[in-house]
PAKOLLO-804901 format. One record per residue: residue number from 1; z, x, y of N, C-alpha, C in turn. Coordinates in steps of 0.02 Angstrom, whole numbers, plus 50000, padded with zeros to 5 digits. Atoms other than C-alpha are relative to their C-alpha. Layout:
<recs>
REC   n  n_c3  n_c1  n_c2 ca_c3 ca_c1 ca_c2  c_c3  c_c1  c_c2
REC NUM     Z     X     Y     Z     X     Y     Z     X     Y
...
</recs>
This chain:
<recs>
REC   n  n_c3  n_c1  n_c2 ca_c3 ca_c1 ca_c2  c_c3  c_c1  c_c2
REC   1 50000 50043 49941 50000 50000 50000 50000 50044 50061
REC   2 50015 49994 49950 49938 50057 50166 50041 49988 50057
REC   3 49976 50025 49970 50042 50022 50305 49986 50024 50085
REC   4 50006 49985 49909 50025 50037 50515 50037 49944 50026
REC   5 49952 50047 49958 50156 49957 50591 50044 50053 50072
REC   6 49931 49967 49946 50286 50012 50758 50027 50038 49982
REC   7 49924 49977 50038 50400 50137 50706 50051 49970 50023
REC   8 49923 50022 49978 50563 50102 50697 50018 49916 49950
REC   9 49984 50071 50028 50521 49938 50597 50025 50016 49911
REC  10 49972 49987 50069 50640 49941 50427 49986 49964 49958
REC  11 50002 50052 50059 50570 49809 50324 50047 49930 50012
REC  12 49957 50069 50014 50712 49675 50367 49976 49963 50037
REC  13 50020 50030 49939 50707 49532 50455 50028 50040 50083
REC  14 49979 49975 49927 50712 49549 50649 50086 49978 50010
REC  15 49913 50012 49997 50903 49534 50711 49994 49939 50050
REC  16 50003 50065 49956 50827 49424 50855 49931 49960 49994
REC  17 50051 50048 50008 50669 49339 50918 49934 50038 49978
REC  18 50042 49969 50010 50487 49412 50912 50019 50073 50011
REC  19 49990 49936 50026 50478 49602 50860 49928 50042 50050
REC  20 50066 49983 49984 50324 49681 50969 49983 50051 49972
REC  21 50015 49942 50059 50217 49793 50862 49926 49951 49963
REC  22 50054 50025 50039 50064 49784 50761 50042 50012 49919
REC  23 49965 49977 50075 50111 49783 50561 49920 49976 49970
REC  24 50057 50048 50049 49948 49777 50437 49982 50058 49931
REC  25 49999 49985 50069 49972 49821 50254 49941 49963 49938
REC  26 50061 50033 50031 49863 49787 50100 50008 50003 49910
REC  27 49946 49986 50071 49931 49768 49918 49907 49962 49963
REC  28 50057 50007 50036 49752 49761 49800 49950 49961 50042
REC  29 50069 50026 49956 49640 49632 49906 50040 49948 50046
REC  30 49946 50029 49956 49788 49550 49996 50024 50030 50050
REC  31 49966 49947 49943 49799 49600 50169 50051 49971 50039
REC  32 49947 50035 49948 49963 49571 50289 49970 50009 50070
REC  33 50007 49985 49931 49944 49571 50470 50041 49964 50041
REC  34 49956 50042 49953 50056 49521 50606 50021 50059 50056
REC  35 49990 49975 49922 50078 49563 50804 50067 49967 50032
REC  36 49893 50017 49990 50282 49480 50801 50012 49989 49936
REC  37 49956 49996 50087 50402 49468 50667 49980 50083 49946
REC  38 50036 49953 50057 50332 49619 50589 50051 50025 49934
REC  39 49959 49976 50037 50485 49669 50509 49996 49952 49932
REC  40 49992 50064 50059 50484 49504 50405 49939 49988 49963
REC  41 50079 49995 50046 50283 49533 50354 50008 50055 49978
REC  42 50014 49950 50030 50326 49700 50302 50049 49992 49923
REC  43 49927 50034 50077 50479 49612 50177 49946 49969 49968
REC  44 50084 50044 50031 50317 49501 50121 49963 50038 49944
REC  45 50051 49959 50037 50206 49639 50082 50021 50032 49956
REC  46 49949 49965 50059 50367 49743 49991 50002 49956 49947
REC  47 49987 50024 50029 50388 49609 49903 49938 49979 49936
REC  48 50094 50010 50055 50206 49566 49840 50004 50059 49949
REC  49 50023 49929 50049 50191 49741 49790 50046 50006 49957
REC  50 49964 49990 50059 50339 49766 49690 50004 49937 49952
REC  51 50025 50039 50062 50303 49602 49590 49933 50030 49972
REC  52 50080 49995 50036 50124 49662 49568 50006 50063 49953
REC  53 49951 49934 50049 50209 49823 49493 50036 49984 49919
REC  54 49963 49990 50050 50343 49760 49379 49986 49934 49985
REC  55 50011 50054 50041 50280 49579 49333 49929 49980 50001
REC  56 50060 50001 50032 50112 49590 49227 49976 49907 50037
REC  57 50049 50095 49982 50091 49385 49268 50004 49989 50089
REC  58 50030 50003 49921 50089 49428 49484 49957 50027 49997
REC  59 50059 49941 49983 49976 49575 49454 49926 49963 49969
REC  60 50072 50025 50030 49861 49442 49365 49973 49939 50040
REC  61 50017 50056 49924 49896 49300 49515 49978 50019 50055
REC  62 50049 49948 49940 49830 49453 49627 49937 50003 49998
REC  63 50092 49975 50003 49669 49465 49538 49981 49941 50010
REC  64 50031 50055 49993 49642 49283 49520 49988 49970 50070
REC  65 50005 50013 49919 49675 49255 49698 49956 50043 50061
REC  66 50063 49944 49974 49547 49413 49753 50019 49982 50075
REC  67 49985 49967 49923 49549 49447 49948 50018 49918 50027
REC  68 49983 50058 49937 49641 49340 50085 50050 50047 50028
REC  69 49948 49952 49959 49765 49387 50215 50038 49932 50006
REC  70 49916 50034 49971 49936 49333 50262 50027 49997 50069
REC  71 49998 49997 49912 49973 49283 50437 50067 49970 49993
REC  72 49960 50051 49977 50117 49202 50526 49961 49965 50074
REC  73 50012 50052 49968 50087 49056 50610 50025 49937 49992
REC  74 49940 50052 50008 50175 48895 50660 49983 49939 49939
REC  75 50046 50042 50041 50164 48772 50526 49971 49931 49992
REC  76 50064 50046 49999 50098 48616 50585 50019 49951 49938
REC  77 49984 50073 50057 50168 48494 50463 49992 50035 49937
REC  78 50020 49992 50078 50119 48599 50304 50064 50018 49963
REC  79 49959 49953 50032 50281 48672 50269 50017 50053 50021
REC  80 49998 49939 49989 50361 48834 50285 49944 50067 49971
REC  81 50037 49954 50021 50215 48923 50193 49947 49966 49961
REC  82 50047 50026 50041 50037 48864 50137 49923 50033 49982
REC  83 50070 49969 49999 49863 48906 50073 49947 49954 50030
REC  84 50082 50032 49954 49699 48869 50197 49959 50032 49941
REC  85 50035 49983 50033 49574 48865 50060 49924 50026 50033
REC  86 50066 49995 49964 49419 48857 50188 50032 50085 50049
REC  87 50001 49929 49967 49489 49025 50282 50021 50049 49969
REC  88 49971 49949 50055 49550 49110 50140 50063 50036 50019
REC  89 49977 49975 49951 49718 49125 50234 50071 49985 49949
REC  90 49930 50022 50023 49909 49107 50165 50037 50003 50087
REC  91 49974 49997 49938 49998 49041 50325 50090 49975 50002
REC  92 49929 50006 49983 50180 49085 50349 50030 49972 50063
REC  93 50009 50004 49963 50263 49005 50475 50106 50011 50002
REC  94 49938 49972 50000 50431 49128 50499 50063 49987 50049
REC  95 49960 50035 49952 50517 49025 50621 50011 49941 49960
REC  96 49987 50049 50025 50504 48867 50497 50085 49987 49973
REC  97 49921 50011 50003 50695 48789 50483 50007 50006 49911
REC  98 49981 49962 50046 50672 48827 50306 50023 50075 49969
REC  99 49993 49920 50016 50669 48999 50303 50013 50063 50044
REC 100 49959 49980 49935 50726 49051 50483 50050 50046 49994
REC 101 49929 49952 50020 50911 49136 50410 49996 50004 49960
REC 102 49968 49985 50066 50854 49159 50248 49923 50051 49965
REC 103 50060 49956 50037 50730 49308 50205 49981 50006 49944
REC 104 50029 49990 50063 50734 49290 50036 49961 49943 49982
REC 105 50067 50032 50006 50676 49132 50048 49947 49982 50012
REC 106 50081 49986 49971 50550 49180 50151 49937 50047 49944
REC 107 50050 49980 50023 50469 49306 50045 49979 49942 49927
REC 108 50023 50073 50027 50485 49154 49908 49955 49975 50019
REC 109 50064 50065 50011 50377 49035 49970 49932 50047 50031
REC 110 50049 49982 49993 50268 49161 50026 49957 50014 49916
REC 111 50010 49985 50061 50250 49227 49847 49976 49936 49971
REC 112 50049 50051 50052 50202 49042 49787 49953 49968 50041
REC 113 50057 50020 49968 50080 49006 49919 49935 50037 49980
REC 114 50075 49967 50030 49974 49166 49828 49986 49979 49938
REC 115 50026 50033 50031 50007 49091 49683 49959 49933 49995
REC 116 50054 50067 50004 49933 48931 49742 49941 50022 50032
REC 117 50083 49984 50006 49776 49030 49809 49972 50024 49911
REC 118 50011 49977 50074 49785 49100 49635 49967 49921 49941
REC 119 50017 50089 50020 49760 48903 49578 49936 50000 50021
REC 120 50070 50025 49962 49601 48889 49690 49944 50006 49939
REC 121 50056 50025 50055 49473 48902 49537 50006 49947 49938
REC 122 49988 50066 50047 49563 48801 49424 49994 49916 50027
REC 123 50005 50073 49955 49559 48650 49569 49932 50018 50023
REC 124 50064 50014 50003 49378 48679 49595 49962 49983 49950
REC 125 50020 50024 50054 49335 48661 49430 50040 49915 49979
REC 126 49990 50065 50006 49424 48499 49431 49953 49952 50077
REC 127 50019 50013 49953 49348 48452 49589 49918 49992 49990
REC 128 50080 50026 50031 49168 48448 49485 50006 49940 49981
REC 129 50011 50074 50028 49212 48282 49430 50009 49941 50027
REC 130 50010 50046 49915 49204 48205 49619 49918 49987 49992
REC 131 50076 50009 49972 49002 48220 49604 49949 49980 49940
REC 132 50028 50051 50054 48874 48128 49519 49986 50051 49923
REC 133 49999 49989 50065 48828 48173 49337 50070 50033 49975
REC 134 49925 49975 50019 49017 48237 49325 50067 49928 50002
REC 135 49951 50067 49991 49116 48074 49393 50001 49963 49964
REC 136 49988 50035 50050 49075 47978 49242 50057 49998 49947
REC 137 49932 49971 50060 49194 48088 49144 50060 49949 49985
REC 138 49924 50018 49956 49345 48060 49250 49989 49929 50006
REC 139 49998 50082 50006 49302 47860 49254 50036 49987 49923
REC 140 50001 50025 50079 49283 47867 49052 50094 50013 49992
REC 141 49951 49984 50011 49460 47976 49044 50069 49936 50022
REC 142 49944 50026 49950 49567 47900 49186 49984 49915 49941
REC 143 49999 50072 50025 49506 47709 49093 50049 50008 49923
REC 144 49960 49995 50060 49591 47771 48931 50084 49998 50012
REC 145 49938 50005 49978 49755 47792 49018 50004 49948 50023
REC 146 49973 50029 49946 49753 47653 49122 50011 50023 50079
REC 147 50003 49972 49923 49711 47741 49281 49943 49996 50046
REC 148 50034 49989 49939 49619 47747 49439 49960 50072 49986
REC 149 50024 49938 49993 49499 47896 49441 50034 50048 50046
REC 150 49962 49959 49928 49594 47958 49597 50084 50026 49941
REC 151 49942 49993 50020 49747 47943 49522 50007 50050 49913
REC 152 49993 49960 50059 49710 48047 49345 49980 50084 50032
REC 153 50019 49925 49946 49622 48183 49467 50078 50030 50023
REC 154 49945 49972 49958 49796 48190 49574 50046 50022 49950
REC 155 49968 49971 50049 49886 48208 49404 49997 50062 49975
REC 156 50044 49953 50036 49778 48334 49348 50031 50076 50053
REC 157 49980 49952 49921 49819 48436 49555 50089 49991 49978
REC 158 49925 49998 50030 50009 48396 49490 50008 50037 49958
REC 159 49986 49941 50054 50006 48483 49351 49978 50062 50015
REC 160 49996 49940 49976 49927 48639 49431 50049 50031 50027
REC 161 49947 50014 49954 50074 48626 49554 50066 50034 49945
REC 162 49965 49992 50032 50191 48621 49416 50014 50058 49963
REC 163 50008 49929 50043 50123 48762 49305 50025 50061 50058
REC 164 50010 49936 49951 50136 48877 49477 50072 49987 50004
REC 165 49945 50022 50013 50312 48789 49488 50029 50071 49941
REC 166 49978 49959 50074 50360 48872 49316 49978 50087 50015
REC 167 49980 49947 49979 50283 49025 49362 49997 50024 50051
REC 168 49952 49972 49954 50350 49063 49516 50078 50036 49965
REC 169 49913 49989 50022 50538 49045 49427 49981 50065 49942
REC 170 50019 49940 50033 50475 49167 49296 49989 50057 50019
REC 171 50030 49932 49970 50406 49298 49414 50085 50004 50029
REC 172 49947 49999 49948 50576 49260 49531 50038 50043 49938
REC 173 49967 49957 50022 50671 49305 49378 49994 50074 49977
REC 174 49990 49938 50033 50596 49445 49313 49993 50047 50060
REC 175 49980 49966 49963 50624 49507 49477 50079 50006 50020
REC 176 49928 50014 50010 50803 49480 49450 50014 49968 50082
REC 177 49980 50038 49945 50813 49357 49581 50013 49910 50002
REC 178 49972 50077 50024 50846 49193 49491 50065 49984 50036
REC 179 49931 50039 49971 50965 49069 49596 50016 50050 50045
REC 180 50016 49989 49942 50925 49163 49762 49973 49956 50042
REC 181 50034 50035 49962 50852 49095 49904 49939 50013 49988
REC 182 50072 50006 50022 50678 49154 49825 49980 49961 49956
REC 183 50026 50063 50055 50694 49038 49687 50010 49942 50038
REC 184 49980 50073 49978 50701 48896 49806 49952 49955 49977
REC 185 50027 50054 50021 50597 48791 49682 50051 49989 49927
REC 186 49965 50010 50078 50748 48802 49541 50005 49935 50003
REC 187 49985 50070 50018 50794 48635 49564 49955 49928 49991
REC 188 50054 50059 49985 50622 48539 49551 50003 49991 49908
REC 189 50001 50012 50058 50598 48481 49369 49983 50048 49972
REC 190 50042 49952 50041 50568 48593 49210 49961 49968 49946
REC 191 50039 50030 50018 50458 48463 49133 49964 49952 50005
REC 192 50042 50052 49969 50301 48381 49169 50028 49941 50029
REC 193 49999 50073 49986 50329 48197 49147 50074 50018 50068
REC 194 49941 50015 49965 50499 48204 49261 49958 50043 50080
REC 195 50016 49986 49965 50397 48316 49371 49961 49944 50040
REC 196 50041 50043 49984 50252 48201 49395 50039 49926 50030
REC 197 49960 50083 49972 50371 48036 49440 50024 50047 50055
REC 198 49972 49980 49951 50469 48144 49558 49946 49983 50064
REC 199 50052 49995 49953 50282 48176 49633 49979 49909 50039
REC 200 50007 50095 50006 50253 47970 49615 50036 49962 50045
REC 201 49937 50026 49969 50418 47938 49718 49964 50002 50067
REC 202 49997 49992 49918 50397 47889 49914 50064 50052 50022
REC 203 49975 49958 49949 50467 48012 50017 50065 49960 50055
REC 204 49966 50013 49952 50607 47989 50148 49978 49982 50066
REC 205 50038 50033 49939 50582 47869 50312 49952 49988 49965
REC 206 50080 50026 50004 50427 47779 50210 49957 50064 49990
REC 207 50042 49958 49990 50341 47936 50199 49951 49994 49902
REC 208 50020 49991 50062 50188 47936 50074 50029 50032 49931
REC 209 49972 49944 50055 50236 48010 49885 49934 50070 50002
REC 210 50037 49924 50024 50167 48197 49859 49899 49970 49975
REC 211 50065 50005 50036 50015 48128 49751 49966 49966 50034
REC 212 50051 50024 49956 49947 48018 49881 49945 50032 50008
REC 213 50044 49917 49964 49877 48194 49957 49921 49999 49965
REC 214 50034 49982 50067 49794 48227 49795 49942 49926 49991
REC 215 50024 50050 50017 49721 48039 49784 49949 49999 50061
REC 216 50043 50018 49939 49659 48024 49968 49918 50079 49990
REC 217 50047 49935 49991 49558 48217 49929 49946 49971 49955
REC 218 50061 50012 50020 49468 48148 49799 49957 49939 50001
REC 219 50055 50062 49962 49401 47971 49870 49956 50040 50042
REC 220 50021 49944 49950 49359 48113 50018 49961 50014 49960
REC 221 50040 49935 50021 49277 48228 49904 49938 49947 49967
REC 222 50047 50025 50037 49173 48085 49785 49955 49959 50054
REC 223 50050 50077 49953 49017 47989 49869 50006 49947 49987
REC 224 49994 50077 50003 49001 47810 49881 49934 50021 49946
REC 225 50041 50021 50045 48909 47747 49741 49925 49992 50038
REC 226 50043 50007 49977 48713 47729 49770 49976 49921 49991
REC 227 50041 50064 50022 48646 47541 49770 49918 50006 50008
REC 228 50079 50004 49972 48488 47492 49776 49983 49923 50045
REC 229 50000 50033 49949 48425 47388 49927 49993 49925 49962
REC 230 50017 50083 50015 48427 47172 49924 49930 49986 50008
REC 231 50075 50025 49994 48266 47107 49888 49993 49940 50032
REC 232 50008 50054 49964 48236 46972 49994 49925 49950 49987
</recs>
């Protein structure tokens, strides 16, 4: 790993507000960069790298995830940490009230935002069965369950979710950091079905459930059916 940052910056978080300084590191095709906070993108990049070191299943969520960079930036409703699939971007946002006083669980959710770029081919390949000669599938499937096409798709984006779920806590531990503030996904389910209802549940204040997301992307993503015109 590469590094050009300020001197004087130790890796921790900052003690106060913005840090001035350039910081831009690069761990296999994952680059950092950041012009404040730097101290807390350089805990990021330490952190990447020594999973990609001592746990064989990051160093393989590195390759699958091939080049993007890591920014901070505010987050805009997504969360304390998410993946922009169209800019190829993981966007931290190191002021978020999640992870504000708690660096470890900052480099956490950074760490499962690469695993969810690391996801990005497995949800495009589900995302073939939004367009014609493919959407039949997903009709035939989802009708065997009793489902909505939308709704076996968003199952389908759940269970990616879940698997990255599982290993996150796997990578967390074999970084001996189980039941830290980096495992801040210990307490979500450790099996599907209980996962998937959790996802099913409305949210607090009325707020859509999780899988909505997942439902509204692929009405979005499939065309309207083609008719053919009224003969008059």
């Amino acid at each position: 790993m590469s590094d050009d940052h300020q001197p004087g910056t130790d890796g921790g978080p900052p003690p106060g507000g913005p840090v001035e300084g350039v910081y831009r590191s690069q761990v296999g095709g994952i680059r950092f960069e950041a012009t404040e906070h730097v101290g807390r993108m350089s805990r990021i990049a330490d952190r990447v790298a020594e999973a990609g070191v001592r746990v064989p299943e990051f160093h393989e969520a590195l390759v699958e995830a091939g080049d993007l960079t890591v920014r901070f930036r505010p987050a805009r409703g997504h969360g304390a940490a998410h993946w922009n699939a169209i800019t190829r971007e993981v966007v931290v946002d190191p002021l978020h009230a999640e992870v504000r006083d708690d660096a470890e669980r900052l480099t956490g959710v950074a760490l499962f935002a690469i695993l969810d770029a690391a996801a990005e081919g497995e949800r495009r390949g589900w995302e073939q069965y939004t367009q014609p000669g493919y959407a039949d599938y997903i009709d035939v499937w989802a009708g065997r369950e009793g489902m909505t096409a939308a709704r076996y798709y968003a199952r389908e984006m759940e269970r990616i979710d879940f698997d990255n779920v599982r290993r996150h806590r796997r990578i967390t531990a074999a970084l001996g950091r189980a039941g830290t503030g980096a495992d801040h996904l210990r307490d979500l389910p450790g099996d599907f079905d209980a996962f998937w209802a959790l996802r099913c549940r409305p949210g607090g204040a009325g707020e859509a459930p999780h899988v909505a997301s997942y439902e509204r992307r692929y009405t979005a993503l499939r065309p309207d059916p083609v008719t053919a015109p009224e003969i008059r």
